[in-house]
C-alpha positions as CSV (number, residue, x, y, z in Angstrom):
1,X,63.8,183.7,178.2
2,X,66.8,182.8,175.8
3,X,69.6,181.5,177.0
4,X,72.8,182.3,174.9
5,X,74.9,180.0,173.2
6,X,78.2,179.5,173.7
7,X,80.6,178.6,171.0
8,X,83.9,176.2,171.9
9,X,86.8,175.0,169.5
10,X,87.6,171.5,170.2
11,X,90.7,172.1,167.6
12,X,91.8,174.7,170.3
13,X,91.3,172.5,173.1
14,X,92.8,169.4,171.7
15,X,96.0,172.0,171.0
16,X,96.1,173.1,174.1
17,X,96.3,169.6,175.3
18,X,97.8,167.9,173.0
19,X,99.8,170.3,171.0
20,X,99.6,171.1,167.4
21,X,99.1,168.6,164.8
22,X,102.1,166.9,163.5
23,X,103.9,167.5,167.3
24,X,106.0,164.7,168.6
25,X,103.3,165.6,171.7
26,X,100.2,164.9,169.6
27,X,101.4,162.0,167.4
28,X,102.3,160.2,171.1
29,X,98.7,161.2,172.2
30,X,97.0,160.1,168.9
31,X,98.7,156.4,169.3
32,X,97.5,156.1,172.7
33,X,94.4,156.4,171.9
34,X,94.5,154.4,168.9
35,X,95.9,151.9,171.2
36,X,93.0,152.3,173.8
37,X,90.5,151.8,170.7
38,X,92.3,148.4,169.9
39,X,92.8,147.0,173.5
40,X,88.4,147.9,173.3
41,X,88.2,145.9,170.3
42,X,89.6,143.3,171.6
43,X,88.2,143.3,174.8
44,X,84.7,143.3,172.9
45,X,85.3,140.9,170.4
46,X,86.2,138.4,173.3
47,X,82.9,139.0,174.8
48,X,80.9,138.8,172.0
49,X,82.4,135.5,171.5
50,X,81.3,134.2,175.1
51,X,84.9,133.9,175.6
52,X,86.6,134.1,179.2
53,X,89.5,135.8,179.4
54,X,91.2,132.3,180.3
55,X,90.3,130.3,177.6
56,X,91.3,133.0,174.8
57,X,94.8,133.0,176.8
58,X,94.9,128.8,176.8
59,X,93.8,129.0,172.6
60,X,96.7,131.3,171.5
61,X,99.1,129.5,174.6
62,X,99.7,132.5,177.0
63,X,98.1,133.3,180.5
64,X,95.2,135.2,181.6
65,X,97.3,138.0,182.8
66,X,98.5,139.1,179.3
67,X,95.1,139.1,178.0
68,X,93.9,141.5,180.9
69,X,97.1,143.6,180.1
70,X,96.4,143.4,176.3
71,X,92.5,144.5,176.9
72,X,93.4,147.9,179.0
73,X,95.9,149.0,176.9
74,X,99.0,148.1,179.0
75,X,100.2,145.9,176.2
76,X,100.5,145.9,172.7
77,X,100.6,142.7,171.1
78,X,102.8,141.8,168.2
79,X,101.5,141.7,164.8
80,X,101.2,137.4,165.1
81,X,99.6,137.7,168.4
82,X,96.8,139.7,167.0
83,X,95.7,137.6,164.7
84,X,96.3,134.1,166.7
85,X,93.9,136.3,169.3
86,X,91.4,137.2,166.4
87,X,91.5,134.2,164.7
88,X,90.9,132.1,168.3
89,X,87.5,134.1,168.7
90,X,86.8,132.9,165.1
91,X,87.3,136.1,163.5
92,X,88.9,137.4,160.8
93,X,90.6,140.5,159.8
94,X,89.9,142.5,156.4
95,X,92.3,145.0,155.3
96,X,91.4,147.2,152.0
């Protein structure tokens, strides 16, 4: 026995959701979840380094609570931050 396919628009969906591209709605959605895919990074990069989430915070001279904020998205931080954090983990950044 076959079992028909169904087809389903993920454009429409995320639409629906979301609203349309270019929608103040959409663009807010887009930068949470760019900022969820950072605060990830970060969060894996600080593992992969064997790092506690107390000694990156004593390296770049804040407290473990910003770095737990900062790694579930509840903070962004500033431009400087984010590369004192990536730079503490001994990373670098490459932009091109």
């Amino acid at each position: 026995m076959k079992t028909k396919m169904q087809t389903y628009n993920v454009s429409e969906e995320l639409n629906q959701v979301f609203g349309a591209p270019g929608s103040e709605s959409r663009r807010y959605a887009e930068n949470q979840a760019w900022e969820e895919y950072n605060a990830q990074i970060l969060l894996d990069a600080r593992k992969e380094a064997g790092m506690t989430q107390s000694e990156l915070a004593e390296k770049i001279g804040t407290d473990k609570s910003y770095i737990s904020r900062v790694e579930r998205g509840l903070t962004i931080p500033s431009i400087s931050t984010f590369y004192r954090m990536v730079s503490a983990m001994g990373l670098t950044v490459e932009l091109r």
